[in-house]
Each structure stands twice: as structure tokens, then as C-alpha cells.
C-alpha positions as a Markdown table, in Angstrom:
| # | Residue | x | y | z |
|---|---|---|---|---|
| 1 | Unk | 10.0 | -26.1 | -18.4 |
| 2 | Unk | 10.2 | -24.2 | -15.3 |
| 3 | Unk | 11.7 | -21.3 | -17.0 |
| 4 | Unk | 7.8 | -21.0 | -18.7 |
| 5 | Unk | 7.1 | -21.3 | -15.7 |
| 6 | Unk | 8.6 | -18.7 | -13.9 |
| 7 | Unk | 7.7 | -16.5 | -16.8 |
| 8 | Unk | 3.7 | -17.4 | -16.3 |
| 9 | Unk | 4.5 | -16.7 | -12.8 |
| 10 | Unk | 5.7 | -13.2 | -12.9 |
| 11 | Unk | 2.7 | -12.5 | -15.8 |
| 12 | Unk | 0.1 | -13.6 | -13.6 |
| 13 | Unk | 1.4 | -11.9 | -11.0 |
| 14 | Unk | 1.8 | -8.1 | -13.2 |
| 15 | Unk | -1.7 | -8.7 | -14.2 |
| 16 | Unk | -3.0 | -9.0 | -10.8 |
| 17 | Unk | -0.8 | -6.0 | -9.7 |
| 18 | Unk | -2.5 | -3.8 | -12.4 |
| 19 | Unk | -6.1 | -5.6 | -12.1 |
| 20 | Unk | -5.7 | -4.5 | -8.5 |
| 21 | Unk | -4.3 | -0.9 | -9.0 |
| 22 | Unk | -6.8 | 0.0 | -11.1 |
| 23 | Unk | -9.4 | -0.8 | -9.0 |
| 24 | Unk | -7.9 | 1.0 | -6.2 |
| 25 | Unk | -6.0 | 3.7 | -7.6 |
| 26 | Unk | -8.3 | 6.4 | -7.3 |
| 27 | Unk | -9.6 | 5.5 | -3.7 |
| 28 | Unk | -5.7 | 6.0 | -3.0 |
| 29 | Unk | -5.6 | 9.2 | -4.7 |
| 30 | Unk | -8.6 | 10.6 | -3.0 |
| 31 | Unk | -7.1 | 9.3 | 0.8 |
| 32 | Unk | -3.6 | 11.4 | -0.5 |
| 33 | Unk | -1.3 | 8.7 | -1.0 |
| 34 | Unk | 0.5 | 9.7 | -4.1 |
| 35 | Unk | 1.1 | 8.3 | -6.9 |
| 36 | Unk | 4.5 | 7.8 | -6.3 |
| 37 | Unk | 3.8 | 5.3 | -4.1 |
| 38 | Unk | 1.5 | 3.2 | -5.9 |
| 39 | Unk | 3.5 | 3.6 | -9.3 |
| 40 | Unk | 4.6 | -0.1 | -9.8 |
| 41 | Unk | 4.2 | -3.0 | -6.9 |
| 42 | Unk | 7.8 | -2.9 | -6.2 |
| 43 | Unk | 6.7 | 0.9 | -5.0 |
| 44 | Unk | 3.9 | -0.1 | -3.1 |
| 45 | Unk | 5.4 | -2.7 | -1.1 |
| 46 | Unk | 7.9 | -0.7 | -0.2 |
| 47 | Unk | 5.5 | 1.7 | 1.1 |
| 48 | Unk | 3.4 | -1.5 | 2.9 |
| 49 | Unk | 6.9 | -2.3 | 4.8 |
| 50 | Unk | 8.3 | 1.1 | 5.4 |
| 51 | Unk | 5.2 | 3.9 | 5.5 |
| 52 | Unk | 7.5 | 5.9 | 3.1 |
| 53 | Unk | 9.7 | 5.2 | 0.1 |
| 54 | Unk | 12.9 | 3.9 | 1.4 |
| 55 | Unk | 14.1 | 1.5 | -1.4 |
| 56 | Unk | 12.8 | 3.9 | -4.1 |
| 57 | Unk | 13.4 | 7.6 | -5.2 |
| 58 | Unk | 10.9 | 10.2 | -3.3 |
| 59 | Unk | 9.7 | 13.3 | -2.9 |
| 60 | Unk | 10.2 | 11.9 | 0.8 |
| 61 | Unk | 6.0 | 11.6 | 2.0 |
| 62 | Unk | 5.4 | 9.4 | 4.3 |
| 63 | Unk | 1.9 | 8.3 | 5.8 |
| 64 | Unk | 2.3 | 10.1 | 8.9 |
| 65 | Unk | 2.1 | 13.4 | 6.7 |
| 66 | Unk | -1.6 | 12.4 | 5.9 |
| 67 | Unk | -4.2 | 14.2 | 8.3 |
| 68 | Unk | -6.6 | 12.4 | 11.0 |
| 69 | Unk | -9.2 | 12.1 | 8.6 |
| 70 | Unk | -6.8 | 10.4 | 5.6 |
| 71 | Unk | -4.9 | 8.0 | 8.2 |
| 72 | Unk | -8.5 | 7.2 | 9.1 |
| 73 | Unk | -9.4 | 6.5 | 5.4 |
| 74 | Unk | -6.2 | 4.7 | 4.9 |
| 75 | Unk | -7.0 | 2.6 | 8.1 |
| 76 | Unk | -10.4 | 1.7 | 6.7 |
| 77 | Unk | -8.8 | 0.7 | 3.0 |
| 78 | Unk | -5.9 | -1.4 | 4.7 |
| 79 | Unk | -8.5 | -3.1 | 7.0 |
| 80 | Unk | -9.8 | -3.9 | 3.7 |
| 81 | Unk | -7.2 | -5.1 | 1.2 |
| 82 | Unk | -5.0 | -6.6 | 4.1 |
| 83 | Unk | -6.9 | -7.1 | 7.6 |
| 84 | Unk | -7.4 | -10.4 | 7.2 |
| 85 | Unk | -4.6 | -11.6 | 6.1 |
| 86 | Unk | -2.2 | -13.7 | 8.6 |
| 87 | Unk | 0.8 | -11.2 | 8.5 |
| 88 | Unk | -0.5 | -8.1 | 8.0 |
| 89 | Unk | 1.8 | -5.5 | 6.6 |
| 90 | Unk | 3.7 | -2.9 | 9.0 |
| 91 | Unk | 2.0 | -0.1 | 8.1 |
| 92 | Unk | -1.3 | -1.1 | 9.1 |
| 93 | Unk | -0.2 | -2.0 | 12.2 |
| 94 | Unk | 1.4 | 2.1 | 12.2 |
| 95 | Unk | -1.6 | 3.4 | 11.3 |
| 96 | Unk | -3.8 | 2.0 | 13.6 |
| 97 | Unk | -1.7 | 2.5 | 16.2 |
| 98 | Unk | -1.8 | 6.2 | 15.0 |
| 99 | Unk | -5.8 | 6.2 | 14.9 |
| 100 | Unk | -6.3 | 5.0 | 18.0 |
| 101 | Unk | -4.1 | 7.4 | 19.5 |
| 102 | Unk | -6.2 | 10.1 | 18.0 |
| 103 | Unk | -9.4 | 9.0 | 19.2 |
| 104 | Unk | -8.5 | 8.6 | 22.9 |
């Protein structure tokens, strides 16, 4: 039984990856993230934890190669998805600690 279980688990948990990454993959795209990391969840939390790709194979971008103005719309889309969550994820806490030090 809790072999089904596990199984409903992961399925739920694929189709809210790709429920959410399709609503969001193009607001990504137009900050500058790349694709490659947003390509699967395992991809994208890697990026949430790191700011680039460390577990994963990359053409080596990381967020601090995004301009003031895409860290800024990265800031605003993290506040978003993550801000109010009780732990949020490192790299919000990188880029606003980047965006601030831009508008002093």
C-alpha cells in the first residue's frame, strides 16, 4: 500500500512541477534565466539553493550574470512564488541582498 502511495506522491508532485512551469516558464525566459535552469525541478532547485547549476551539467550562468534590471525582475518573481514561505530559498535571499546594494 504505501508503495501506491509513494507512486501518487511523486505523480502529484510532477504534475504540480509542470502545472507550475508552465505558468511561469515564459516570465523566466523573458527575466533571462535559461532554460537550462528550469528544465526539470531537480534543475530548478538546484538553481533555488545554489544561484547556478552545481549538481547539474551547465553552460555555467549563474544569476549574478543577469543585469540590474533582470535581478530586479527576478527579485519581484521570487518575492512572488517564494516570499512568504517560512524558509525561503538562498537565492532570494542573494538576490536581494544584490538589489539593495544597487539601489543604495
Amino acid at each position: 500500500m504505501s508503495f501506491r502511495n509513494a507512486k501518487a506522491d511523486a505523480r502529484s508532485c510532477s504534475q504540480q512541477w509542470f502545472a507550475w512551469i508552465d505558468r511561469t516558464r515564459s516570465e523566466l525566459a523573458a527575466i533571462g534565466v535559461p532554460a537550462e535552469a528550469y528544465v526539470d525541478d531537480s534543475h530548478w532547485l538546484d538553481f533555488l539553493q545554489n544561484g547556478h547549476l552545481h549538481w547539474h551539467d551547465s553552460t555555467g550562468f549563474d544569476f549574478s550574470d543577469l543585469s540590474p534590471a533582470q535581478l530586479a525582475a527576478l527579485r519581484r518573481f521570487l518575492e512572488r512564488e517564494y516570499g512568504e514561505a517560512k524558509s525561503c530559498p538562498p537565492l532570494l535571499t542573494w538576490v536581494r541582498v544584490r538589489t539593495d546594494a544597487t539601489t543604495r
